[in-house]
N, C-alpha and C positions, 0 to 999 in steps of 0.2 A: 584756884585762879580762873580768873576768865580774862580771855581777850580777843580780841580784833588786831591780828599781823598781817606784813606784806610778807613777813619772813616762813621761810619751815621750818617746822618742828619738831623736834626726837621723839620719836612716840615711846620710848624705853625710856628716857627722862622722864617725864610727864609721870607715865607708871609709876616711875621709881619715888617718886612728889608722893604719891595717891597711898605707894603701898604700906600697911602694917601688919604689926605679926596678931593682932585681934581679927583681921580680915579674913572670908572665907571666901571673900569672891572680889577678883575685878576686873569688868566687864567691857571694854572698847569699843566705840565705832569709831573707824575711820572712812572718812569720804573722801572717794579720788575725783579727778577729773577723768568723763569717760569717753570715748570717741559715739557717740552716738548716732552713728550716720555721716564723714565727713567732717568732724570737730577737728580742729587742729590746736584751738586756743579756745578757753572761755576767761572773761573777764568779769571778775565779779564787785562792786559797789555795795557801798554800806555811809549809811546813814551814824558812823560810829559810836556818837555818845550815845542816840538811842538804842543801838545794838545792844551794846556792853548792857547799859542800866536793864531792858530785857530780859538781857540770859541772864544777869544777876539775879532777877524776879521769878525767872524758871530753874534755876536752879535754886532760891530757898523755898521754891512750891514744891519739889521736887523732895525736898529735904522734910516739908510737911507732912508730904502725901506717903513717903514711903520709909521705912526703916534702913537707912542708909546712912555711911562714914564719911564719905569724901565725895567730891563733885569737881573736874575740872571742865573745862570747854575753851577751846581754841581755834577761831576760824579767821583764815586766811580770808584774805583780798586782792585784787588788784590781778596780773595777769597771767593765768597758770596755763601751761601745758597739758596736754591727755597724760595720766598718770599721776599727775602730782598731787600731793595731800590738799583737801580742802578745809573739814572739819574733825576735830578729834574732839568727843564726849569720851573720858573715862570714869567712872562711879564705883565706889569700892561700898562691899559691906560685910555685912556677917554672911549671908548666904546668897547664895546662886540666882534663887528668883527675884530677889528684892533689887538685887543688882538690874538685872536684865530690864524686869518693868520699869523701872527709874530712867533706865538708859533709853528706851524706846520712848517715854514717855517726854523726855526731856528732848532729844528729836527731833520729835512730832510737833510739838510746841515749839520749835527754833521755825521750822518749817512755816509754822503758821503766822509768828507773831513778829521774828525779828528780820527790821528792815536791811535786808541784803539782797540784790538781785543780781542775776547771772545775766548772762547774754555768751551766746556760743559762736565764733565766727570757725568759716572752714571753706573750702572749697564754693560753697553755694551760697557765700555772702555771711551777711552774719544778720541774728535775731535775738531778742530777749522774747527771754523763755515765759510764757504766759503761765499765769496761776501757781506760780512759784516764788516763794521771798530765799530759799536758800539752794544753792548748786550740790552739786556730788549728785555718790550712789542713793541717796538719802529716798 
């Protein structure tokens, strides 16, 4: 599954989608919303349909590039509090590394490609976040 919510999400559901008893590995990120100096709220925007078709494209490059089972990705929108989930990538496979690389790989590639921006208000006003397309600890 992939998508684009205002809603949160079970990250133990999610797993429970991803897991089988072939898997030897599976691997999580989850991104919060961080206080990073005064954050109180960050807001984040998405260009939706191009979003989704994106992470669809990185998750079947991901599925090319690496010996992997399952792929999900889940990012939030709209306007989170410090703490609260922004992105959940889980990737299951046979082993340990294939998981890991896949999951950093797919990321890294959200980071880069798909149209979503933050903007972080707080105390000191608010800004969007330069030379970033996606929020979290990412």
């Amino acid at each position: 599954m992939i998508s684009i919510t205002r809603d949160d999400f079970d990250v133990n559901e999610v797993i429970g989608r991803v897991r089988r008893p072939d898997m030897g590995a599976l691997v999580t990120f989850l991104g919060v919303v961080r206080d990073d100096g005064g954050i109180d709220v960050m807001e984040l925007e998405a260009y939706e349909e191009v979003a989704v078709r994106e992470m669809e494209a990185i998750r079947d490059e991901a599925f090319e590039r690496f010996p992997i089972m399952a792929v999900e990705i889940i990012h939030r929108i709209g306007r989170l509090r410090v703490g609260e989930n922004i992105l959940l990538i889980v990737v299951g496979a046979g082993h340990r590394k294939e998981a890991f690389d896949a999951c950093e790989h797919i990321l890294e590639r959200i980071k880069e490609s798909v149209p979503i921006w933050k903007k972080e208000i707080g105390e000191g006003g608010e800004r969007w976040v330069p030379g970033e397309s996606h929020g979290g600890d990412a």
